[in-house]
VOROKE-436023 format. One record per residue (C-alpha): residue number from 0; x, y negated, z negated; chain; residue in one letter. Coordinates in Angstrom, 3 decimals, padded with zeros to 6 digits. Layout:
<rs>
+-----+----------+----------+----------+-------+-----+
!   n !        x !        y !        z ! chain ! res !
+-----+----------+----------+----------+-------+-----+
! NUM !        X !        Y !        Z !     A !   A !
...
+-----+----------+----------+----------+-------+-----+
</rs>
This chain:
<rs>
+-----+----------+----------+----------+-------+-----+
!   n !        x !        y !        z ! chain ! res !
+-----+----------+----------+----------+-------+-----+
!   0 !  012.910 ! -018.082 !  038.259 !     A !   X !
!   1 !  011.181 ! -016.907 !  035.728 !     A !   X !
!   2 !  012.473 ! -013.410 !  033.440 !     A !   X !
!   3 !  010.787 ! -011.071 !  031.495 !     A !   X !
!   4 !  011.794 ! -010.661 !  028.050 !     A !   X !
!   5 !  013.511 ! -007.337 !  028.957 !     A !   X !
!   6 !  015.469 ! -008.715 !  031.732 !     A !   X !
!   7 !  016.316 ! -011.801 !  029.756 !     A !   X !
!   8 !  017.530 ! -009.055 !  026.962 !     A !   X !
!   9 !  019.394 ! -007.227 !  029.696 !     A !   X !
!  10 !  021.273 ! -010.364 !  030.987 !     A !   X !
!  11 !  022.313 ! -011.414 !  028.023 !     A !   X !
!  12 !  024.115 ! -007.779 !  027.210 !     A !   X !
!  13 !  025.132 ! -008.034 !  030.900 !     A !   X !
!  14 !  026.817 ! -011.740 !  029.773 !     A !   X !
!  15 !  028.719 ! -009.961 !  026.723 !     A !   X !
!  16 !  029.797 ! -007.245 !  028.558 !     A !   X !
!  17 !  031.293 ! -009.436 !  031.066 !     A !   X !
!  18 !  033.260 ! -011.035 !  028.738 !     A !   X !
!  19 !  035.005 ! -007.716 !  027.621 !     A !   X !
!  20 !  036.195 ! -007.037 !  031.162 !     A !   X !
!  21 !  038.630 ! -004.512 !  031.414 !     A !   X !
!  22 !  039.514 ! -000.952 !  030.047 !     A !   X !
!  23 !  038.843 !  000.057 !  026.703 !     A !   X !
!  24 !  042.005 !  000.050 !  024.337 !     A !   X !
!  25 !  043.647 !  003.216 !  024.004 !     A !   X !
!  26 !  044.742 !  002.487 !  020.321 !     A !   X !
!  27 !  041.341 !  002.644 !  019.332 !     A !   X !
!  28 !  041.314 !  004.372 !  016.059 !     A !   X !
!  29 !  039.423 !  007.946 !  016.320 !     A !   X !
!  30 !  038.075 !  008.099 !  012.460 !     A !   X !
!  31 !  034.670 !  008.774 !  011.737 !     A !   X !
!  32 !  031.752 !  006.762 !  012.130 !     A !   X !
!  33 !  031.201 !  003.948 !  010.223 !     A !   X !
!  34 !  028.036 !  002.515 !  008.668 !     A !   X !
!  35 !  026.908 ! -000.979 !  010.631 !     A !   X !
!  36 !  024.106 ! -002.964 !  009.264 !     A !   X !
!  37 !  021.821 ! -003.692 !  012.692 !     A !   X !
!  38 !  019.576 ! -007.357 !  013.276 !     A !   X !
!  39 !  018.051 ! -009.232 !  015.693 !     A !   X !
!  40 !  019.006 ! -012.837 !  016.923 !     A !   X !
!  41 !  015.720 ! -013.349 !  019.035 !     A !   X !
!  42 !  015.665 ! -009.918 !  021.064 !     A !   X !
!  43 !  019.657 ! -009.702 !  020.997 !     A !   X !
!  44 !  020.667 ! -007.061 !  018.736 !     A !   X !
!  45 !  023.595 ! -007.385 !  016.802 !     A !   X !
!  46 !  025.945 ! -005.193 !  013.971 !     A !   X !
!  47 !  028.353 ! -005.583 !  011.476 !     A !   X !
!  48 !  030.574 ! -003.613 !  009.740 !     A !   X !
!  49 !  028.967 ! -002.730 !  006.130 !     A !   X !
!  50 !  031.987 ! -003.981 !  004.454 !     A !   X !
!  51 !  030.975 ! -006.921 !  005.588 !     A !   X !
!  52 !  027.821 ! -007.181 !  004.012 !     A !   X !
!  53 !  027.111 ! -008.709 !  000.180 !     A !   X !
!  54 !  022.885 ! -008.582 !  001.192 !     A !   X !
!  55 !  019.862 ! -009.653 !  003.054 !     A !   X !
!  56 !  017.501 ! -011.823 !  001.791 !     A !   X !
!  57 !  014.371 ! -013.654 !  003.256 !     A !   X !
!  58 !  015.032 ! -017.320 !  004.943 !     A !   X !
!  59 !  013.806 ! -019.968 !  001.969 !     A !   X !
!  60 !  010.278 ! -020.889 !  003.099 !     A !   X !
!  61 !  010.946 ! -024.829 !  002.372 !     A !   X !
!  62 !  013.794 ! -024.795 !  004.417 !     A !   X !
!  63 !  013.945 ! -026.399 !  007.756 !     A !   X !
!  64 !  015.326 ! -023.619 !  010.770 !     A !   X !
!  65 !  016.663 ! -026.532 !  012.300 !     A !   X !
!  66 !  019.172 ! -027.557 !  009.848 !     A !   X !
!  67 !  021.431 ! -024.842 !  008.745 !     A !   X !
!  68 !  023.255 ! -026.003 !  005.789 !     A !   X !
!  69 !  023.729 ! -024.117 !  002.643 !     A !   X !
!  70 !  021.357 ! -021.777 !  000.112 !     A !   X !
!  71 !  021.552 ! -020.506 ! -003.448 !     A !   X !
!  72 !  021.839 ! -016.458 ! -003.181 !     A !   X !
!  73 !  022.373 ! -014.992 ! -006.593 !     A !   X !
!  74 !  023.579 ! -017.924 ! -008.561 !     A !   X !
!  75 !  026.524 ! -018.828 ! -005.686 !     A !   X !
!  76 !  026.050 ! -021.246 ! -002.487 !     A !   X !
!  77 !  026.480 ! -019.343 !  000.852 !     A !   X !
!  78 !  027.068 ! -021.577 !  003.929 !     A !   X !
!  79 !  024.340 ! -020.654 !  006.650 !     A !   X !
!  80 !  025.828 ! -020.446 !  010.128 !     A !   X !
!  81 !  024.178 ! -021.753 !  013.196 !     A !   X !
!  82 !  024.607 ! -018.617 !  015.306 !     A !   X !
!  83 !  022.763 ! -020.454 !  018.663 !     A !   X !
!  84 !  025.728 ! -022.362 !  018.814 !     A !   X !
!  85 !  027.461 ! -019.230 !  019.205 !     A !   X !
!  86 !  025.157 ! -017.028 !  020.698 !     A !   X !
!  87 !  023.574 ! -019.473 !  023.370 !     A !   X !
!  88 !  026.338 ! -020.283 !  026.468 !     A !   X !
!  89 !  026.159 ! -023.253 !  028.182 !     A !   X !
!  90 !  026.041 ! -021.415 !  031.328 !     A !   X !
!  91 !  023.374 ! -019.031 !  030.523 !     A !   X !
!  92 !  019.977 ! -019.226 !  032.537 !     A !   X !
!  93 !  018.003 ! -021.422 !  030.861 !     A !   X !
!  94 !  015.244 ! -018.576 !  030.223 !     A !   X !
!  95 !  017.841 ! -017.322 !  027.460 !     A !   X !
!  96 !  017.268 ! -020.795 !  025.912 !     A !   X !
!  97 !  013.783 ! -021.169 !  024.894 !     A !   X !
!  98 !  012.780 ! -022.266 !  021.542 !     A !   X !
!  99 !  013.324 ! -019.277 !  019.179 !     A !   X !
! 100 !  010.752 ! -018.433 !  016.426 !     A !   X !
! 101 !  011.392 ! -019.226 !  013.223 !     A !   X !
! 102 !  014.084 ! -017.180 !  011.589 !     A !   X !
! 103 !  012.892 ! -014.758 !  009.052 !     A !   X !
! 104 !  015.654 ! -012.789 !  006.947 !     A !   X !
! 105 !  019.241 ! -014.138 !  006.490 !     A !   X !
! 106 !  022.146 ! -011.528 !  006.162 !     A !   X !
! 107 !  024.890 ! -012.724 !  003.678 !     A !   X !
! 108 !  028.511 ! -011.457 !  004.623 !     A !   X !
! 109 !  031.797 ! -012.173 !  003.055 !     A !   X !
! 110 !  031.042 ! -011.881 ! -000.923 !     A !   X !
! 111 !  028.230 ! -014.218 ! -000.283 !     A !   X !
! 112 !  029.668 ! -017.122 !  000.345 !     A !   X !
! 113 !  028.143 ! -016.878 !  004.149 !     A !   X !
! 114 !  024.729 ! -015.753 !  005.656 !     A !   X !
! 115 !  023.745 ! -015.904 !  009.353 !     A !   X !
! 116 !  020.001 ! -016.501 !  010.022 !     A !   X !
! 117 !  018.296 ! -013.410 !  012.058 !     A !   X !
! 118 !  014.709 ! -012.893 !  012.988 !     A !   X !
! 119 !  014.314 ! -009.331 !  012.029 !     A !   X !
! 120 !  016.995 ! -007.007 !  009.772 !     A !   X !
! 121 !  017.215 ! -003.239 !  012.068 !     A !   X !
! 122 !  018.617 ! -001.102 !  009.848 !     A !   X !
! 123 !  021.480 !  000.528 !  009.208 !     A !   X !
! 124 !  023.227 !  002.531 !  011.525 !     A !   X !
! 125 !  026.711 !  004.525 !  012.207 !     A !   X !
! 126 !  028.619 !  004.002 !  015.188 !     A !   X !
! 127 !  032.008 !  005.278 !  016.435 !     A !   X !
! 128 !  034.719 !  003.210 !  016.835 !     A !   X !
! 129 !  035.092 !  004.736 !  020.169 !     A !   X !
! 130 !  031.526 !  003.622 !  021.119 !     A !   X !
! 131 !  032.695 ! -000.102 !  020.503 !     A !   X !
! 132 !  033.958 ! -001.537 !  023.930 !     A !   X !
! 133 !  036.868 ! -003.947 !  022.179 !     A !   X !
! 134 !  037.460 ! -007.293 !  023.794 !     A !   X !
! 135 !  041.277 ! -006.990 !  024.683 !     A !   X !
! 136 !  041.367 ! -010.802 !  024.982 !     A !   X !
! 137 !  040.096 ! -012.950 !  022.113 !     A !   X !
! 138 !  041.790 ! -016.098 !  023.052 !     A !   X !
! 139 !  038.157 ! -017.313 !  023.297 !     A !   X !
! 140 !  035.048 ! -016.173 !  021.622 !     A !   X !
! 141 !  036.867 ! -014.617 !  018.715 !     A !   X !
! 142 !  033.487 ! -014.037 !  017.131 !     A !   X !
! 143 !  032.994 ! -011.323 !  019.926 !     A !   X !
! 144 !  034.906 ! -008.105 !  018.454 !     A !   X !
! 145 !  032.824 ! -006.272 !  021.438 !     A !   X !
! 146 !  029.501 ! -004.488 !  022.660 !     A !   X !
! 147 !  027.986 ! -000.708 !  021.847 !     A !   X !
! 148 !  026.738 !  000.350 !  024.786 !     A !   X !
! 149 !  024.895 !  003.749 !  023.449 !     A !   X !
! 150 !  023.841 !  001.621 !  021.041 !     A !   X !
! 151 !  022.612 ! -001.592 !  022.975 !     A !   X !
! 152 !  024.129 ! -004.156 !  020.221 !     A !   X !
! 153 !  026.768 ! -006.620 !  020.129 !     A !   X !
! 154 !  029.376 ! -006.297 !  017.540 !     A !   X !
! 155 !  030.551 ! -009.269 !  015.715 !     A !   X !
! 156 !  033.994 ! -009.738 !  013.977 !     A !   X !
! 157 !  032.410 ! -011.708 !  010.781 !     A !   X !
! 158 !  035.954 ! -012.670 !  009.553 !     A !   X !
! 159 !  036.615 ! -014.769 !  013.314 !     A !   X !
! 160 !  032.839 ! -016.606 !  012.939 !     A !   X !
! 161 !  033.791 ! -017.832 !  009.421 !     A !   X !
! 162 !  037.241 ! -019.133 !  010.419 !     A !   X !
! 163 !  035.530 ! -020.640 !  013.645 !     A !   X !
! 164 !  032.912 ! -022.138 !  011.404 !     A !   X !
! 165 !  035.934 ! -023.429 !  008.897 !     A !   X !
! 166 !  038.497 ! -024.513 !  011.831 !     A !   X !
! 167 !  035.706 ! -026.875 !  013.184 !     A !   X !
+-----+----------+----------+----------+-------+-----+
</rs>
């Protein structure tokens, strides 16, 4: 069967929210809203925390999308991660898993020693802590710290992808 781009957006937050299962922690913090920097994996849109941000840049033009290794951003070597290996389950329809387009932008996280590859930067934008459904079991995708609903996005825990990308 054959999806729609919206449905194949809606199955895949449908997938993520599955994996949070479960009430909401009640030792959720209730501070104030915090700045997250919003991008786009395909038509999946994702955040991170803007303390976990060192820049965006554009993807290097001579550098193949298929091979993910390492660029020079400001003088220093950031790793680049492959986030399809992350982002793409095994089990998911195989609609989810066309060929992407090329990626475009790369957003560089912890002091620039990482970037993940995106095809379009969002913005920034605040969300509540409250508005972030929190995995209560990370045994497995750590990378997964949990989904905005209000705000359609998944949230990413950038600290768990880089010791997932360093424990492998």
């Amino acid at each position: 069967m054959m999806y729609t781009n919206d449905r194949s957006d809606a199955l895949l937050l449908e997938y993520f929210d599955e994996l949070l299962g479960g009430e909401i922690p009640a030792s959720l913090p209730a501070t104030t809203s915090e700045d997250y920097l919003t991008f786009y994996w395909g038509r999946l849109k994702l955040a991170i925390r803007k303390e976990e941000l060192r820049g965006v840049c554009e993807f290097p033009e001579d550098a193949d999308p298929c091979m993910l290794g390492a660029i020079d951003y400001q003088g220093a070597t950031a790793r680049v991660v492959d986030l399809s290996k992350l982002l793409r389950p095994a089990a998911a329809s195989s609609s989810l898993r066309a060929p992407m387009a090329p990626y475009r932008c790369l957003v560089v996280v912890q002091g620039g020693k990482w970037a993940l590859p995106c095809h379009r930067i969002g913005g920034m934008q605040k969300i509540h802590p409250t508005d972030i459904r929190q995995r209560s079991d990370r045994t497995s995708r750590e990378w997964l710290l949990g989904t905005s609903l209000r705000e359609q996005c998944v949230v990413l825990d950038v600290p768990a992808i880089v010791a997932g990308c360093l424990g492998k």
